[in-house]
ChimeraX commands (.cxc) that place a marker at each C-alpha (Angstrom):
marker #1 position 0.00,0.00,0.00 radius 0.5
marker #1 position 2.68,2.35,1.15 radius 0.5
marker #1 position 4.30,2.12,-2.41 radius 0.5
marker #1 position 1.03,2.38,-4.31 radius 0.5
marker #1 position 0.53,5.55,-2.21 radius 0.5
marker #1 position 3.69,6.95,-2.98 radius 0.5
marker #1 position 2.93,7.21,-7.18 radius 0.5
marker #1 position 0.20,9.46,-5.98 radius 0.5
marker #1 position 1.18,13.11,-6.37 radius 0.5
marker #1 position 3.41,15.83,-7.54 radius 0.5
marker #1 position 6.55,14.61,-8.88 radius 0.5
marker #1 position 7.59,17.97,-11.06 radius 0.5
marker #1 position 10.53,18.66,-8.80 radius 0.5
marker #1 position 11.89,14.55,-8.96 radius 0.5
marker #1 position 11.56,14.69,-12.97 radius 0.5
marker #1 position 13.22,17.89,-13.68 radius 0.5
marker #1 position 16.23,17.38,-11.13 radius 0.5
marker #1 position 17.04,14.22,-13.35 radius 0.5
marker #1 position 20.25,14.89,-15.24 radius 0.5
marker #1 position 20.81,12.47,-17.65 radius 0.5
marker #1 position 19.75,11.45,-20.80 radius 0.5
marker #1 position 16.27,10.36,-20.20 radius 0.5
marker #1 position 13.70,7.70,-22.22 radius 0.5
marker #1 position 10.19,8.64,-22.20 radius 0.5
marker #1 position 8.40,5.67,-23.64 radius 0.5
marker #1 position 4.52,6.61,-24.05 radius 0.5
marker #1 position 1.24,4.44,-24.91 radius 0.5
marker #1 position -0.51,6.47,-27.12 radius 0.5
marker #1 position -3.98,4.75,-25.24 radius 0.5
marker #1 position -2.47,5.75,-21.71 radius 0.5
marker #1 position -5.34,6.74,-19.41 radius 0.5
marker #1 position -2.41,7.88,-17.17 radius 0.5
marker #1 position -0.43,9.98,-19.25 radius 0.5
marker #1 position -1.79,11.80,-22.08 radius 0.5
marker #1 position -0.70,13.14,-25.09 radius 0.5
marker #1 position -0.39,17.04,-24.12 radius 0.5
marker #1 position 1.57,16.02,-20.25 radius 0.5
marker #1 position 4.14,13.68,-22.19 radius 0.5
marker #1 position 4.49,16.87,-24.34 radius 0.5
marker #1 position 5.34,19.42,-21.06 radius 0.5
marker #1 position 7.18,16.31,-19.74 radius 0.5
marker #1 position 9.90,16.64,-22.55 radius 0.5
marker #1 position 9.24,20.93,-23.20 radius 0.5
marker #1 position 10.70,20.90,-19.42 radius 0.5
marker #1 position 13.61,19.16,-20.08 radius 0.5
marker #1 position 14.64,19.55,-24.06 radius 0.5
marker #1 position 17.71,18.58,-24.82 radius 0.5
marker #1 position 17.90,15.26,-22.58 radius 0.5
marker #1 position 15.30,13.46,-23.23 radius 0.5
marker #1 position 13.90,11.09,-25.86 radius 0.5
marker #1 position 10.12,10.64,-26.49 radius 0.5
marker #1 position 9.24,7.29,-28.09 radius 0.5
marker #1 position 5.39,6.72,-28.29 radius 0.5
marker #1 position 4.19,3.23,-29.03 radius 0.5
marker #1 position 0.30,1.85,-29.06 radius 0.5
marker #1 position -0.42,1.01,-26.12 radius 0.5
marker #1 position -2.19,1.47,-22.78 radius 0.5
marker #1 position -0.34,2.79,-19.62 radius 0.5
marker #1 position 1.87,-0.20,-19.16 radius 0.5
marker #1 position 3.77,-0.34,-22.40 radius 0.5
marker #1 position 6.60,-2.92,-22.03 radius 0.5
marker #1 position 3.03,-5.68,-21.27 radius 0.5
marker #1 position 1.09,-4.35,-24.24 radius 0.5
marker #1 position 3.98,-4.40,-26.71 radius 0.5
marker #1 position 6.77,-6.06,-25.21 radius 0.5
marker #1 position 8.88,-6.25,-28.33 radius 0.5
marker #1 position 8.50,-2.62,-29.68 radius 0.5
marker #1 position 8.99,-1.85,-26.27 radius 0.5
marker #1 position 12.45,-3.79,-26.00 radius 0.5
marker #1 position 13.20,-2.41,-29.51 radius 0.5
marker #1 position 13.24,1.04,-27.91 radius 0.5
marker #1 position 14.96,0.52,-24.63 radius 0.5
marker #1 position 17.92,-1.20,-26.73 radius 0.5
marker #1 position 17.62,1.62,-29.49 radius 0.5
marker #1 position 18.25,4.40,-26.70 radius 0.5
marker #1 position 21.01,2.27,-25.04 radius 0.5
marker #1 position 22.59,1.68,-28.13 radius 0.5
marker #1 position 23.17,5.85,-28.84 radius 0.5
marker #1 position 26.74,7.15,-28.59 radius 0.5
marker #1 position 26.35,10.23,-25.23 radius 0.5
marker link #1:1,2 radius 0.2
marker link #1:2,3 radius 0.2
marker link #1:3,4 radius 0.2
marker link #1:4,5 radius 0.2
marker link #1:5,6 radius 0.2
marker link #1:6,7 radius 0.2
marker link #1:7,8 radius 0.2
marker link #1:8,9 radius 0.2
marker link #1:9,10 radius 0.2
marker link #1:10,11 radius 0.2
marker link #1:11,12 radius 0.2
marker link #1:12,13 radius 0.2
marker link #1:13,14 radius 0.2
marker link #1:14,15 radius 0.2
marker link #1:15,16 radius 0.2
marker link #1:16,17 radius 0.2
marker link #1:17,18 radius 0.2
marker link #1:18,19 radius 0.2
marker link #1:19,20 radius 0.2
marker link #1:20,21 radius 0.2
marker link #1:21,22 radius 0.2
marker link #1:22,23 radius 0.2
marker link #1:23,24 radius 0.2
marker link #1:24,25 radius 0.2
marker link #1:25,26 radius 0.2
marker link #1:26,27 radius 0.2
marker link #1:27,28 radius 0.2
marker link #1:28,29 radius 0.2
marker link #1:29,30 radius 0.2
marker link #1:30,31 radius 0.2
marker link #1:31,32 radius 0.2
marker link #1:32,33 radius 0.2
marker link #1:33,34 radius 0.2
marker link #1:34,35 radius 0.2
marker link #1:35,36 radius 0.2
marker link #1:36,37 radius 0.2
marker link #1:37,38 radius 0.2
marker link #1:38,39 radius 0.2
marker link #1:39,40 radius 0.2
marker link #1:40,41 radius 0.2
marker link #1:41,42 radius 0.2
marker link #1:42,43 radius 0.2
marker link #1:43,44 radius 0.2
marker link #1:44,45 radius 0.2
marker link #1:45,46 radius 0.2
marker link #1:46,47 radius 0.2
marker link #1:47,48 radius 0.2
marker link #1:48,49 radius 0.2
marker link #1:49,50 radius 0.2
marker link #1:50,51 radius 0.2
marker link #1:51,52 radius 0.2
marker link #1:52,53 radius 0.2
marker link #1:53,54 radius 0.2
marker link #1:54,55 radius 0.2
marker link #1:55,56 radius 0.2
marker link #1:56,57 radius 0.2
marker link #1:57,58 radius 0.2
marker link #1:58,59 radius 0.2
marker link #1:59,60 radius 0.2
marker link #1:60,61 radius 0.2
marker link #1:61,62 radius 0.2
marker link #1:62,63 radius 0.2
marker link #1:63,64 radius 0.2
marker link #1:64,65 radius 0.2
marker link #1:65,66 radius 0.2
marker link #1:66,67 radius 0.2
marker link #1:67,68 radius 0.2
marker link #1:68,69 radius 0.2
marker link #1:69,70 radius 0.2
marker link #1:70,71 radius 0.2
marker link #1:71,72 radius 0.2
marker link #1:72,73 radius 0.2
marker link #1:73,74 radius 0.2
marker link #1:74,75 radius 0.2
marker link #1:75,76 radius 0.2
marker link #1:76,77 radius 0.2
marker link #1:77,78 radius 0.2
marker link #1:78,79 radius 0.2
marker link #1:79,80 radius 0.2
view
């Protein structure tokens, strides 16, 4: 419970304080994250970030495991 509780919120300050380069893999069907916050997600932090969206709900890497693999590996794969 204490866990669940603890995605509820404001987490602004934690996301912008990150540093490094950054993958922001998006479901296009989130009901969680929409369209327009992914968008001010990566307008906050230009220049580290990569946005990858891919159809699927909320929890991406169950709905489309391999185009979700395909991405992780595609960002770890980039020369810094």
């Amino acid at each position: 419970m204490a866990s669940q509780k603890a995605l509820n919120g404001d987490h602004w300050e934690d996301w912008i304080s990150v540093t490094c380069p950054t993958l922001l893999v998006h479901g296009t069907h989130s009901d969680e994250l929409t369209a327009l916050h992914a968008q001010d997600m990566v307008m906050c932090r230009a220049g580290s970030i990569r946005r990858v969206e891919l159809p699927a709900g909320h929890v991406v890497h169950h709905d489309v495991p391999d185009r979700f693999a395909d991405a992780v590996a595609a960002f770890l794969s980039r020369p810094r």
